[in-house]
Structure formats: C-alpha cells, structure tokens
PQR file with spaces between the fields and no chain letter, atoms N, CA, C, O and H, PARSE charges and radii, in Angstrom:
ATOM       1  N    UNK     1      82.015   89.257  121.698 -0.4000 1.5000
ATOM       2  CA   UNK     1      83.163   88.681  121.011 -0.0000 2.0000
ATOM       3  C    UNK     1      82.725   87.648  119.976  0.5500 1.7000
ATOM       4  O    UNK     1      83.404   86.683  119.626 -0.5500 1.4000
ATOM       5  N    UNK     2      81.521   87.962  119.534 -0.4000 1.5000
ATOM       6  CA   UNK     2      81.163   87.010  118.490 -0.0000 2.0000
ATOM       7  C    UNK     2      81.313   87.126  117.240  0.5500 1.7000
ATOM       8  O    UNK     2      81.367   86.109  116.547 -0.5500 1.4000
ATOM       9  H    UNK     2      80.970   88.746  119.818  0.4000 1.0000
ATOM      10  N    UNK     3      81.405   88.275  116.732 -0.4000 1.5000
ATOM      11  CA   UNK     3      82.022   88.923  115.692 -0.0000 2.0000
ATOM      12  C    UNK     3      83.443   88.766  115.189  0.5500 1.7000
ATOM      13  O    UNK     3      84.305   89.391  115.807 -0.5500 1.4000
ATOM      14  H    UNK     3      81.361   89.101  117.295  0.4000 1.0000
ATOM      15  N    UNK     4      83.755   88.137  114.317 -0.4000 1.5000
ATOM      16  CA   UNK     4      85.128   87.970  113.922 -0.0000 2.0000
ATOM      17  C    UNK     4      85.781   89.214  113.022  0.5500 1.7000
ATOM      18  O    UNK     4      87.007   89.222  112.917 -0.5500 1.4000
ATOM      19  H    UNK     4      83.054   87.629  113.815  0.4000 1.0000
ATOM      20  N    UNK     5      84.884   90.434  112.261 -0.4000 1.5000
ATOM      21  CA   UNK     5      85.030   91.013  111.241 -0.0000 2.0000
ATOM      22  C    UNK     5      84.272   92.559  111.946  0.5500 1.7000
ATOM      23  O    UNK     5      83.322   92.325  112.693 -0.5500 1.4000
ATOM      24  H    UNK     5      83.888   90.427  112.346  0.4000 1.0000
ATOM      25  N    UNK     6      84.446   93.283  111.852 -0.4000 1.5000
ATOM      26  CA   UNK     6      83.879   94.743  112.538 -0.0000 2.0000
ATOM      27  C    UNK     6      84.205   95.708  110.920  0.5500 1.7000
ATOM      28  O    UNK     6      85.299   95.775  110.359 -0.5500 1.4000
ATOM      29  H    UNK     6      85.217   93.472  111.245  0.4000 1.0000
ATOM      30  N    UNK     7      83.093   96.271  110.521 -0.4000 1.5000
ATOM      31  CA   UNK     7      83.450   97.192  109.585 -0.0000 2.0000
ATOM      32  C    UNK     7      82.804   98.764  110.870  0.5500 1.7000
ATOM      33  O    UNK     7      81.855   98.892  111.644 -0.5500 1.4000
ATOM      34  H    UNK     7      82.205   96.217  110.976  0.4000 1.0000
ATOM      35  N    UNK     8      84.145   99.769  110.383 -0.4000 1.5000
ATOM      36  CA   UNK     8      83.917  100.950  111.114 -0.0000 2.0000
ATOM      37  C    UNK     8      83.623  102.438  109.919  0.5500 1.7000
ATOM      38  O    UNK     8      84.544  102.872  109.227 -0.5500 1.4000
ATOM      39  H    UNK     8      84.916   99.665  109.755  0.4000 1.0000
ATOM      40  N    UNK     9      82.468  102.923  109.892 -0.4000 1.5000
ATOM      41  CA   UNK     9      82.042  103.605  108.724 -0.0000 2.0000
ATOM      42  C    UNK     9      82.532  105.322  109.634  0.5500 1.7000
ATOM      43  O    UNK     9      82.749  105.286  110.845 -0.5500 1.4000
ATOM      44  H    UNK     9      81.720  102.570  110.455  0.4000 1.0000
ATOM      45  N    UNK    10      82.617  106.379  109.023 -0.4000 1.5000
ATOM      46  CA   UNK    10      83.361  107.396  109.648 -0.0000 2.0000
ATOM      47  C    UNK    10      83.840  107.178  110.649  0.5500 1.7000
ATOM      48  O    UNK    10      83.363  107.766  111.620 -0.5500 1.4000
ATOM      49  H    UNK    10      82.441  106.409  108.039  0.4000 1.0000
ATOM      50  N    UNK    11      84.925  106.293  110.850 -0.4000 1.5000
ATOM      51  CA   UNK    11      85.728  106.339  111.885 -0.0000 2.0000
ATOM      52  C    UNK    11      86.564  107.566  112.220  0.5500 1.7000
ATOM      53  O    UNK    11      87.428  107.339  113.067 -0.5500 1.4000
ATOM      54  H    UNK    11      85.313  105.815  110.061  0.4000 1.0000
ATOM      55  N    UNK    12      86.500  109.156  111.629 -0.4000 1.5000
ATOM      56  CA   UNK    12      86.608  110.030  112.300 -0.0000 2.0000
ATOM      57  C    UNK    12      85.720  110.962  113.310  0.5500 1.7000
ATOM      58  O    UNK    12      86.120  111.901  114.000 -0.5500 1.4000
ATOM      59  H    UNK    12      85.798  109.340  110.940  0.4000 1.0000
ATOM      60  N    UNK    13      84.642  110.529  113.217 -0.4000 1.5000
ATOM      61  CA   UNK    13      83.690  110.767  114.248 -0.0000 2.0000
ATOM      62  C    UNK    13      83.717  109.735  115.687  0.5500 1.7000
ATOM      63  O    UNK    13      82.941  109.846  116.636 -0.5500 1.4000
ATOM      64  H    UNK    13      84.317  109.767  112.657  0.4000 1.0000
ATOM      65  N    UNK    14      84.451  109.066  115.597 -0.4000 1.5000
ATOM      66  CA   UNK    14      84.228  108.137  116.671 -0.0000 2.0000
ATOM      67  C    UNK    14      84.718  108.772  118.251  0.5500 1.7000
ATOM      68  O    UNK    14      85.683  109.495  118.501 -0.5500 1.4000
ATOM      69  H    UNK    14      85.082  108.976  114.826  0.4000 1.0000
ATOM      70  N    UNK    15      83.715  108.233  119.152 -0.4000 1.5000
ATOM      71  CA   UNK    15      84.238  108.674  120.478 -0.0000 2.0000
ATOM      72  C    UNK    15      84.131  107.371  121.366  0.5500 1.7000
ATOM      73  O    UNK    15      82.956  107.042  121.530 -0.5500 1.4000
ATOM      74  H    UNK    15      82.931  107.645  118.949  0.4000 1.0000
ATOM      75  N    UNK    16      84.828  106.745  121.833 -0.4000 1.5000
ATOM      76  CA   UNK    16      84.634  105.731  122.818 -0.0000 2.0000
ATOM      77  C    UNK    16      84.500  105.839  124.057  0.5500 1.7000
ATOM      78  O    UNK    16      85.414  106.400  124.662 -0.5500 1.4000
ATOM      79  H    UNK    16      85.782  107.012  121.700  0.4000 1.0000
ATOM      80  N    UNK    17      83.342  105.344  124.809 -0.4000 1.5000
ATOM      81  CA   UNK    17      83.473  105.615  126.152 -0.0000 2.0000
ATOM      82  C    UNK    17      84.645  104.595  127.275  0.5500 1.7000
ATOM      83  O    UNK    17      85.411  103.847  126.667 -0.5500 1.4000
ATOM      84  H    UNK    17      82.600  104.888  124.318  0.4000 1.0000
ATOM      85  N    UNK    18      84.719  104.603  128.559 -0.4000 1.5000
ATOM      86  CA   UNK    18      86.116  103.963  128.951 -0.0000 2.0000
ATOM      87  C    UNK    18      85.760  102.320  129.103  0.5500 1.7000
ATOM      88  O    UNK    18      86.507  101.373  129.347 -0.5500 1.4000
ATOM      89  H    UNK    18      84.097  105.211  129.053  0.4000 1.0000
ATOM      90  N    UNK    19      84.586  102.368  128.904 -0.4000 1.5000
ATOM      91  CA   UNK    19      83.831  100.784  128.755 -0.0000 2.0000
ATOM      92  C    UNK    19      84.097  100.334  127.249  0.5500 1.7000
ATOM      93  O    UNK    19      84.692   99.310  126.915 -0.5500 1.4000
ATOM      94  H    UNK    19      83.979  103.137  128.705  0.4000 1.0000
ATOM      95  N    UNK    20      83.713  100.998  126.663 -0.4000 1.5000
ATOM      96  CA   UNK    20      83.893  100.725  125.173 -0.0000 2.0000
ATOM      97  C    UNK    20      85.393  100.855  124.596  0.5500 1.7000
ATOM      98  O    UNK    20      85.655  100.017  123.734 -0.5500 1.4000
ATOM      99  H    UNK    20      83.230  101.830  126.934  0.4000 1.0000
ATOM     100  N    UNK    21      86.270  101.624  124.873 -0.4000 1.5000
ATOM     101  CA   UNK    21      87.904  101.550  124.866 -0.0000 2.0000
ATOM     102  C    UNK    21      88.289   99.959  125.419  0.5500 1.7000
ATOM     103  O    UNK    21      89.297   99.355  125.052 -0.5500 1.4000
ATOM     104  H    UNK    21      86.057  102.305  125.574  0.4000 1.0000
ATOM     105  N    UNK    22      87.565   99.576  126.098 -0.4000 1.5000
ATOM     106  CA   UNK    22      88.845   98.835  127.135 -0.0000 2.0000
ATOM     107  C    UNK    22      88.038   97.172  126.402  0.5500 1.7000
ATOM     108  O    UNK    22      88.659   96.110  126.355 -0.5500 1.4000
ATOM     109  H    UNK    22      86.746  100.067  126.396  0.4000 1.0000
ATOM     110  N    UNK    23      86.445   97.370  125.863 -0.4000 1.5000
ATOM     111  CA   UNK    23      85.878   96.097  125.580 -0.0000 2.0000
ATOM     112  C    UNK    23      86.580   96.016  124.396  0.5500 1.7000
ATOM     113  O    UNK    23      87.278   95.019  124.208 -0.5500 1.4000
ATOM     114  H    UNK    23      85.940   98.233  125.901  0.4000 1.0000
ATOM     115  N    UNK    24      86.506   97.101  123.361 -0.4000 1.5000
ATOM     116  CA   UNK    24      87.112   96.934  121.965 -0.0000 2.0000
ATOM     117  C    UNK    24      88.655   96.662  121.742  0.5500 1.7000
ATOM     118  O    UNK    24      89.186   96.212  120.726 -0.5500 1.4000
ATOM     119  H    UNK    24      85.940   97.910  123.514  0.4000 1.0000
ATOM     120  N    UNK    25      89.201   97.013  122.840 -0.4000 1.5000
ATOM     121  CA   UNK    25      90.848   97.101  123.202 -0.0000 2.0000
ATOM     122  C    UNK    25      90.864   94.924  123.446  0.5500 1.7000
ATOM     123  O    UNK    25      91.789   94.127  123.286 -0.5500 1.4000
ATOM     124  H    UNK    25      88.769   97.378  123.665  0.4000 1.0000
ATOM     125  N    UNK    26      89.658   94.742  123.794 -0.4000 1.5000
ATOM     126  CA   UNK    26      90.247   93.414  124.346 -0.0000 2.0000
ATOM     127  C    UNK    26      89.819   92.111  123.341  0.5500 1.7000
ATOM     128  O    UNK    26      90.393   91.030  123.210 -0.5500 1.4000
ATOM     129  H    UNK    26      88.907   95.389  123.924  0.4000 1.0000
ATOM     130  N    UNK    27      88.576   92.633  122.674 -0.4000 1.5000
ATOM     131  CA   UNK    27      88.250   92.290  121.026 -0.0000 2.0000
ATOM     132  C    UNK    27      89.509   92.212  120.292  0.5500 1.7000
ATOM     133  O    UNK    27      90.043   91.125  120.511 -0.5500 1.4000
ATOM     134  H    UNK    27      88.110   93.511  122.780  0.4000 1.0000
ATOM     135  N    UNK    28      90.120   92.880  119.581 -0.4000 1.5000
ATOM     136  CA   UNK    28      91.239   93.201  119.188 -0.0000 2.0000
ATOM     137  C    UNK    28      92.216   92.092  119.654  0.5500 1.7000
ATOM     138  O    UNK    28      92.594   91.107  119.021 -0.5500 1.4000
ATOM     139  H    UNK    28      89.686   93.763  119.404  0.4000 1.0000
ATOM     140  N    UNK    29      92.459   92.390  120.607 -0.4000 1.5000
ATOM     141  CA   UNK    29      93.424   91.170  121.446 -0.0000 2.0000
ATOM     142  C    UNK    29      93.250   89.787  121.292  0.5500 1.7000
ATOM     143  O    UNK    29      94.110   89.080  120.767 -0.5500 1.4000
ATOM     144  H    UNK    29      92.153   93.191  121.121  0.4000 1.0000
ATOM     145  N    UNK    30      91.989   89.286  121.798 -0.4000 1.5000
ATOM     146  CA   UNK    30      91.633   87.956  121.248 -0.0000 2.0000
ATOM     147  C    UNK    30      91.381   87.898  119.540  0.5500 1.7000
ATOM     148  O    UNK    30      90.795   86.887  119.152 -0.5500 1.4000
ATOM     149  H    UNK    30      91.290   89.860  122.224  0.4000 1.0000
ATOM     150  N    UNK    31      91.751   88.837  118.564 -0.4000 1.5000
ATOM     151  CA   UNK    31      91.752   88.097  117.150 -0.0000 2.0000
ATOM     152  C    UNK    31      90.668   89.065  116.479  0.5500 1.7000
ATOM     153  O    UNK    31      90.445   88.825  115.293 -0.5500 1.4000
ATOM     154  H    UNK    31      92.226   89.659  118.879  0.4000 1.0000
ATOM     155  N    UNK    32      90.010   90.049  117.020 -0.4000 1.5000
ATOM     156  CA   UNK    32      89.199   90.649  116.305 -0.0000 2.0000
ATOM     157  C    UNK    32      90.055   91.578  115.166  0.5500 1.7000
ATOM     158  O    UNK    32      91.242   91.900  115.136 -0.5500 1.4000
ATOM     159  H    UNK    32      90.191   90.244  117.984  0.4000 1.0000
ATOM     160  N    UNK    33      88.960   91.858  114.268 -0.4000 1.5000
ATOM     161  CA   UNK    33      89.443   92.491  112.672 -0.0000 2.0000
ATOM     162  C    UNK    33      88.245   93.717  112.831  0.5500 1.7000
ATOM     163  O    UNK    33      87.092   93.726  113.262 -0.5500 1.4000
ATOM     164  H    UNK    33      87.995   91.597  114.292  0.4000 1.0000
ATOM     165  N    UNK    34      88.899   94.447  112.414 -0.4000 1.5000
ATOM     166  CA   UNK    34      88.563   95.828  112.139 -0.0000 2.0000
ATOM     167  C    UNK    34      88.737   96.535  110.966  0.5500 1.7000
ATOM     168  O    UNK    34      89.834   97.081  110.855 -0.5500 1.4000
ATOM     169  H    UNK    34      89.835   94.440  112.064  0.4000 1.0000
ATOM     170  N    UNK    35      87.813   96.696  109.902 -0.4000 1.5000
ATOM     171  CA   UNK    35      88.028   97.609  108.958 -0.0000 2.0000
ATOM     172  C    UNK    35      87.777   99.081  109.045  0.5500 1.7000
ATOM     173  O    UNK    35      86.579   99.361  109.102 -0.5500 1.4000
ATOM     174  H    UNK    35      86.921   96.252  109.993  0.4000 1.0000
ATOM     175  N    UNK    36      88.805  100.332  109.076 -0.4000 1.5000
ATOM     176  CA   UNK    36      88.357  101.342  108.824 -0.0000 2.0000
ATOM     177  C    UNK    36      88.059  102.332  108.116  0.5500 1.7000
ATOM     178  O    UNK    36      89.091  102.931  107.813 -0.5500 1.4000
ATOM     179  H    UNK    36      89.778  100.104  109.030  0.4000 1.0000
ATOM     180  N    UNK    37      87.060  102.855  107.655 -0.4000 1.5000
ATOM     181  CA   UNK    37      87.180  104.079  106.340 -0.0000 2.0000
ATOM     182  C    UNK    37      86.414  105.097  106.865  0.5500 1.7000
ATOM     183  O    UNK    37      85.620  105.108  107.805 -0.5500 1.4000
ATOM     184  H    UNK    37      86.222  102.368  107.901  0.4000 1.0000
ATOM     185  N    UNK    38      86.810  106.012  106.046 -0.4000 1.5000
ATOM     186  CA   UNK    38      85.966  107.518  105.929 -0.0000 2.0000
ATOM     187  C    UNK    38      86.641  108.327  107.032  0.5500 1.7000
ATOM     188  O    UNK    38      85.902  108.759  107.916 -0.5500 1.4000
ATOM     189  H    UNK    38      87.455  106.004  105.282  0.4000 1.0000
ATOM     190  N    UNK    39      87.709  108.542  107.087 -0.4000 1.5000
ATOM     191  CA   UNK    39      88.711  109.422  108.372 -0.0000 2.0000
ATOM     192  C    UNK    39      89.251  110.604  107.086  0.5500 1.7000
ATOM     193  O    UNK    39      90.403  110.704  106.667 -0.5500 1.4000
ATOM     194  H    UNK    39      88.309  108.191  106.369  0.4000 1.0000
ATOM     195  N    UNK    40      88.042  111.424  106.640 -0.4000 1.5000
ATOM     196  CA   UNK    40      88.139  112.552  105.649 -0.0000 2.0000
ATOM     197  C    UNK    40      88.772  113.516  106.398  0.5500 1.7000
ATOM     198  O    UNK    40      88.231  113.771  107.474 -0.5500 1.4000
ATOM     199  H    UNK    40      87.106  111.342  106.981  0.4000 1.0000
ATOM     200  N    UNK    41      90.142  114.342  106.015 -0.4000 1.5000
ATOM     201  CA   UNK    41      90.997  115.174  106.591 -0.0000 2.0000
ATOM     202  C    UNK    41      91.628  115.170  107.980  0.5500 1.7000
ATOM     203  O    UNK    41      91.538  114.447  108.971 -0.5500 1.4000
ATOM     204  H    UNK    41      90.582  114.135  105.141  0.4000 1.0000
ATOM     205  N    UNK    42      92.290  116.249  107.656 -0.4000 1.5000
ATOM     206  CA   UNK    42      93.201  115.942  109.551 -0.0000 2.0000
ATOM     207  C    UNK    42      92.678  115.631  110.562  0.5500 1.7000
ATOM     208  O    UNK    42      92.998  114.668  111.259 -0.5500 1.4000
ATOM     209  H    UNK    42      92.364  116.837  106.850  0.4000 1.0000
ATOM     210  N    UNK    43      91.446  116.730  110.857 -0.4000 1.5000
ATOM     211  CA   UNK    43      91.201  116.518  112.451 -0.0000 2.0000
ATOM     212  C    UNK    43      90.076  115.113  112.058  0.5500 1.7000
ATOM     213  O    UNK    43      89.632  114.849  113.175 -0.5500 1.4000
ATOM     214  H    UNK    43      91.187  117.513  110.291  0.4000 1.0000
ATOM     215  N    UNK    44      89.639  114.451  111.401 -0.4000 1.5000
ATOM     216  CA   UNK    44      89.276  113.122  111.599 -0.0000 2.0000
ATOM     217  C    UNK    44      90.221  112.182  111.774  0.5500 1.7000
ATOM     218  O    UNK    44      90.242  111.345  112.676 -0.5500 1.4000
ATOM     219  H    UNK    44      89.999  114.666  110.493  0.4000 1.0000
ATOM     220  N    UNK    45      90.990  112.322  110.920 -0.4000 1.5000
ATOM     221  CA   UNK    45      91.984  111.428  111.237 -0.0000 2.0000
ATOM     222  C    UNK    45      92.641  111.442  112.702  0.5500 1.7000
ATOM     223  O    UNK    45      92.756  110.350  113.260 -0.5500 1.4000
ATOM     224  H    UNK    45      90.973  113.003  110.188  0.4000 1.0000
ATOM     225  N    UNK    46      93.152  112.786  113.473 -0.4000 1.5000
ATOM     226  CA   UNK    46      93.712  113.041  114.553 -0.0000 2.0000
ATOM     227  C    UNK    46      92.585  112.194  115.784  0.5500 1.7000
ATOM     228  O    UNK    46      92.844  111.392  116.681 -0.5500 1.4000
ATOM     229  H    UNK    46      93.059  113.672  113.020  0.4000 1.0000
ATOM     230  N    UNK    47      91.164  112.865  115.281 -0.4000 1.5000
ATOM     231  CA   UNK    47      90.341  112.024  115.993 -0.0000 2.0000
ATOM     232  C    UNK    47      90.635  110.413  116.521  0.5500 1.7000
ATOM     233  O    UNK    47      90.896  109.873  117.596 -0.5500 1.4000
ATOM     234  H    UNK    47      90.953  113.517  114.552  0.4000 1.0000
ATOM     235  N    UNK    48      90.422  109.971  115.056 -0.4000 1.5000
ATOM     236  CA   UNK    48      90.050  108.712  115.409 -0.0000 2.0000
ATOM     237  C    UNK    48      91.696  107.951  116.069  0.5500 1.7000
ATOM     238  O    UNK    48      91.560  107.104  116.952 -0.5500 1.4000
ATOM     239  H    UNK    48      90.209  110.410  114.182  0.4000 1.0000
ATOM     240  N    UNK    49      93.006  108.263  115.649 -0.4000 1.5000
ATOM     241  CA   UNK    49      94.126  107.959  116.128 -0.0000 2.0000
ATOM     242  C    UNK    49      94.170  108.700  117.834  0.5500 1.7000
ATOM     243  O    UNK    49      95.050  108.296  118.594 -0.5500 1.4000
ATOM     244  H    UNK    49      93.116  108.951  114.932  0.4000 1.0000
ATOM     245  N    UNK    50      93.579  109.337  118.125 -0.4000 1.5000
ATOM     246  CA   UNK    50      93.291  109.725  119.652 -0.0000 2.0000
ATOM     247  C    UNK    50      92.359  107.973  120.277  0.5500 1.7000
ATOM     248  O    UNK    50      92.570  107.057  121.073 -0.5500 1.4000
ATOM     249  H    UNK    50      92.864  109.666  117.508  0.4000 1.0000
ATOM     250  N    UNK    51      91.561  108.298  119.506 -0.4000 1.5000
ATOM     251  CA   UNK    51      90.263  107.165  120.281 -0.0000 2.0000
ATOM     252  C    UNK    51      91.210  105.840  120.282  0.5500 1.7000
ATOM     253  O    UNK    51      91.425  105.277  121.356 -0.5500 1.4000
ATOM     254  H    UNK    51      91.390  109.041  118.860  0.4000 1.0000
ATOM     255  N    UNK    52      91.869  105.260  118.867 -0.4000 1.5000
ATOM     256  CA   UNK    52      91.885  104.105  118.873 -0.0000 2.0000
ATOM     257  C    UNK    52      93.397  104.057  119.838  0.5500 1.7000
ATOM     258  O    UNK    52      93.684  103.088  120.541 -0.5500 1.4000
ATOM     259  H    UNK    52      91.694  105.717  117.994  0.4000 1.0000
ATOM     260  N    UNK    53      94.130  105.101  119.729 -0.4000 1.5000
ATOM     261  CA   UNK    53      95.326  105.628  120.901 -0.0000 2.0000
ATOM     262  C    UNK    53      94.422  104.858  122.590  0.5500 1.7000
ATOM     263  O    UNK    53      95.043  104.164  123.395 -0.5500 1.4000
ATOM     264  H    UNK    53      93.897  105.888  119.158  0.4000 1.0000
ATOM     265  N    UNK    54      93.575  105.066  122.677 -0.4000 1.5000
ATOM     266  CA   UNK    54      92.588  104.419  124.130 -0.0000 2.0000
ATOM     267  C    UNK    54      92.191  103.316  123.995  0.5500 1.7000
ATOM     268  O    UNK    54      91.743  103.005  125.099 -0.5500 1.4000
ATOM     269  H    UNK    54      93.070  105.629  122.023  0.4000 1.0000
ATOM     270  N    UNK    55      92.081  102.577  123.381 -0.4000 1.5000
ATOM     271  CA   UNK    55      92.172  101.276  122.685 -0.0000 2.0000
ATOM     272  C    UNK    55      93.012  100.036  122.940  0.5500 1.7000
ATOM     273  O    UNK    55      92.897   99.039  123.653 -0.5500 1.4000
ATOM     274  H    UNK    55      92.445  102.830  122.484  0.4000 1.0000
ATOM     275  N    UNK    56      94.134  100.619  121.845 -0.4000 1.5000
ATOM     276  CA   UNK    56      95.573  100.062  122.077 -0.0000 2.0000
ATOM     277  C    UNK    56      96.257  101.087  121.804  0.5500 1.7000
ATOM     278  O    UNK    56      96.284  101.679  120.725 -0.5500 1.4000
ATOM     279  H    UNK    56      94.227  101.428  121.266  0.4000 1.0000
ATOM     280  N    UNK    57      97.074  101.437  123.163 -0.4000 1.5000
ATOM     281  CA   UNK    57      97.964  102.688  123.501 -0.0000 2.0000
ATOM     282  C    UNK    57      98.901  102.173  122.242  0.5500 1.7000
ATOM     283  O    UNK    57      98.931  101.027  121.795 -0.5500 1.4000
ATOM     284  H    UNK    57      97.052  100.955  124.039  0.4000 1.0000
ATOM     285  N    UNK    58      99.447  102.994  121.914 -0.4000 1.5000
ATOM     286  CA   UNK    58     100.863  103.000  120.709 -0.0000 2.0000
ATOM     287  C    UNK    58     101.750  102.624  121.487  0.5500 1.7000
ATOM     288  O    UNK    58     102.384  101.652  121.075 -0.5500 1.4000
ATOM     289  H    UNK    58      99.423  103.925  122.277  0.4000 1.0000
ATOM     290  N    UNK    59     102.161  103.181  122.857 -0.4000 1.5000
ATOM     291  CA   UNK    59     103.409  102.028  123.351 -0.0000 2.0000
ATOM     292  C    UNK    59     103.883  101.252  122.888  0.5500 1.7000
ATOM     293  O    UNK    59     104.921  101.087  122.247 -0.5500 1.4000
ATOM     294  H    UNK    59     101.647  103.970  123.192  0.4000 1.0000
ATOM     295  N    UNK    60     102.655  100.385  123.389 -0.4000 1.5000
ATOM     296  CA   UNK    60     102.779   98.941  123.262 -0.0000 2.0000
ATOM     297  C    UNK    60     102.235   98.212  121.239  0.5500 1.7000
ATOM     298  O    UNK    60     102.534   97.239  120.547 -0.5500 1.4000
ATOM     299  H    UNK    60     101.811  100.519  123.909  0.4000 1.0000
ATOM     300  N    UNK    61     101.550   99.155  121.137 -0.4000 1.5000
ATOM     301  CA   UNK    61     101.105   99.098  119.503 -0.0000 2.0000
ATOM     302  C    UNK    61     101.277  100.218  118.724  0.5500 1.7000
ATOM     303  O    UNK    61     100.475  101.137  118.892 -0.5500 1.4000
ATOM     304  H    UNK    61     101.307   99.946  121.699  0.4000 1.0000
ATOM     305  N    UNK    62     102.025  100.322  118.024 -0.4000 1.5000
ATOM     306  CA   UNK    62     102.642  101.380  117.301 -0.0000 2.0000
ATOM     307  C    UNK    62     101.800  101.463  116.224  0.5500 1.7000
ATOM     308  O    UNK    62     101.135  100.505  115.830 -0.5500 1.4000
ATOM     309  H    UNK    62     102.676   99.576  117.887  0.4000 1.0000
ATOM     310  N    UNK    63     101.788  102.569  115.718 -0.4000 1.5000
ATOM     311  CA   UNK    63     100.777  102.961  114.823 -0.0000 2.0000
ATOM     312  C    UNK    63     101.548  102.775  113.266  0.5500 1.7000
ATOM     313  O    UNK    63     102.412  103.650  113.218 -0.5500 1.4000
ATOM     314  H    UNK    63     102.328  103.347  116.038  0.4000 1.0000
ATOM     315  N    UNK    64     101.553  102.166  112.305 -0.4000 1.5000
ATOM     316  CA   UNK    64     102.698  102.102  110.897 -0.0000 2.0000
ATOM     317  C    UNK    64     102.072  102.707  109.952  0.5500 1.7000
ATOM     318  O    UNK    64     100.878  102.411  109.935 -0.5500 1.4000
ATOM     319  H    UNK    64     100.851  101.455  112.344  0.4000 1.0000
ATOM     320  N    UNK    65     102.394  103.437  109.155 -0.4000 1.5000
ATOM     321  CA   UNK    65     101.600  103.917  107.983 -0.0000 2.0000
ATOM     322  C    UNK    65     102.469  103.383  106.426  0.5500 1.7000
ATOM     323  O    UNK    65     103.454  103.976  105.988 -0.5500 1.4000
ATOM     324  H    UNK    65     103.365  103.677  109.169  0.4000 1.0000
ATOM     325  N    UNK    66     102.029  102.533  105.971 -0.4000 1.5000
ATOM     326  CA   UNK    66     102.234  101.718  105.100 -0.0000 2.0000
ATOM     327  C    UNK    66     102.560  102.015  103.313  0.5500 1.7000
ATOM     328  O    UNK    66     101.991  101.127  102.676 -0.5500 1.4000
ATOM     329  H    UNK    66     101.228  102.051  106.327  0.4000 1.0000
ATOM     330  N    UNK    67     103.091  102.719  102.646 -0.4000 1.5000
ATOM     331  CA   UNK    67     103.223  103.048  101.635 -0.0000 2.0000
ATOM     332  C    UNK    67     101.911  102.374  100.617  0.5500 1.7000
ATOM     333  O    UNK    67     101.621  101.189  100.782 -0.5500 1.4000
ATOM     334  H    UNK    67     103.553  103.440  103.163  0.4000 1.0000
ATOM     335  N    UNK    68     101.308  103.042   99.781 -0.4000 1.5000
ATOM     336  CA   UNK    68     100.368  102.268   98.846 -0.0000 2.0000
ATOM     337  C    UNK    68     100.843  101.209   98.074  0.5500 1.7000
ATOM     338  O    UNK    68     100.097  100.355   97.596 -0.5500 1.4000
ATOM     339  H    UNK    68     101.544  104.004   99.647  0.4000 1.0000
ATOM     340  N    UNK    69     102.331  101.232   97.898 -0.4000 1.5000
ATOM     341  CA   UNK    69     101.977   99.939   96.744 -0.0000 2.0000
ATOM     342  C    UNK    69     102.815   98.923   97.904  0.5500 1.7000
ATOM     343  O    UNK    69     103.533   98.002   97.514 -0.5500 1.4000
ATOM     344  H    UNK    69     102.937  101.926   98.286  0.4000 1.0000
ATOM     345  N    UNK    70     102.650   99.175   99.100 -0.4000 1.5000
ATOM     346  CA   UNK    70     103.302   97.585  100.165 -0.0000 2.0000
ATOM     347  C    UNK    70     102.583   96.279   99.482  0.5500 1.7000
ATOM     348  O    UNK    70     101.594   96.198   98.753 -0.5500 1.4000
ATOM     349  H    UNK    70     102.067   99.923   99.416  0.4000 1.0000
ATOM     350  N    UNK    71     103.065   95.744   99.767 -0.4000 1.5000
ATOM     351  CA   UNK    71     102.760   93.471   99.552 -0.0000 2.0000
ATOM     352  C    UNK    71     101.300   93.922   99.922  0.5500 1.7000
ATOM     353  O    UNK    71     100.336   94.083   99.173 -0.5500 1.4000
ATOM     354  H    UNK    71     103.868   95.810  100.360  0.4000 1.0000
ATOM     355  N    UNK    72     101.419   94.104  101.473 -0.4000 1.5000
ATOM     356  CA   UNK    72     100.394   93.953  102.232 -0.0000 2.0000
ATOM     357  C    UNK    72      99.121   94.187  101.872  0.5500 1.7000
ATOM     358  O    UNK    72      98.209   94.010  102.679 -0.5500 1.4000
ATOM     359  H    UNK    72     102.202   93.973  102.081  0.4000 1.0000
C-alpha cells in the first residue's frame, strides 16, 4: 500500500489471482489510483471488466462509462 498511483499497461490481458483480487480490491479502498490502457477490442475489454468485476463487484461499484467530452 505504498503506492499511491498504479499505471496498468494491457489491462485486457489481466488475470488476478483470489489473493491478488481481494489485495488490489482493498488498495483501491484505502485511496489507491489506478490508470488503465490498452483494453484493444471486446473480449479485452470483457476481460478485464470480469477481473476488475473480482475486485470491486459492480453491486456495490457500478461500472459508468463516461461520454468523451464529460468535465471529468
């Protein structure tokens, strides 16, 4: 948890194990930042929204997909 900033490079290849779901799930929680890129076509994308789905379930964290020209 020393890391304040996490860059994630093909985050459609990613697989987390249930140690690594639940450590990164709790990173996150206490304030961690995560950048992600390179989720090239569907099934990467489906991928990595599966993994980070084990993470932080959508339940409780909903997934938003943000129009390009948002504030944000």
């Amino acid at each position: 948890f020393q890391c304040p900033w996490l860059l994630m490079e093909d985050g459609g290849t990613v697989v987390f194990s249930d140690i690594e779901a639940r450590r990164f799930g709790e990173y996150l929680r206490k304030g961690g930042f995560v950048f992600v890129s390179d989720t090239w076509g569907d099934l990467a994308q489906q991928q990595f929204d599966d993994q980070i789905g084990r993470v932080l379930p959508a339940s409780r964290y909903p997934m938003v997909d943000l129009p390009l020209d948002s504030a944000i």
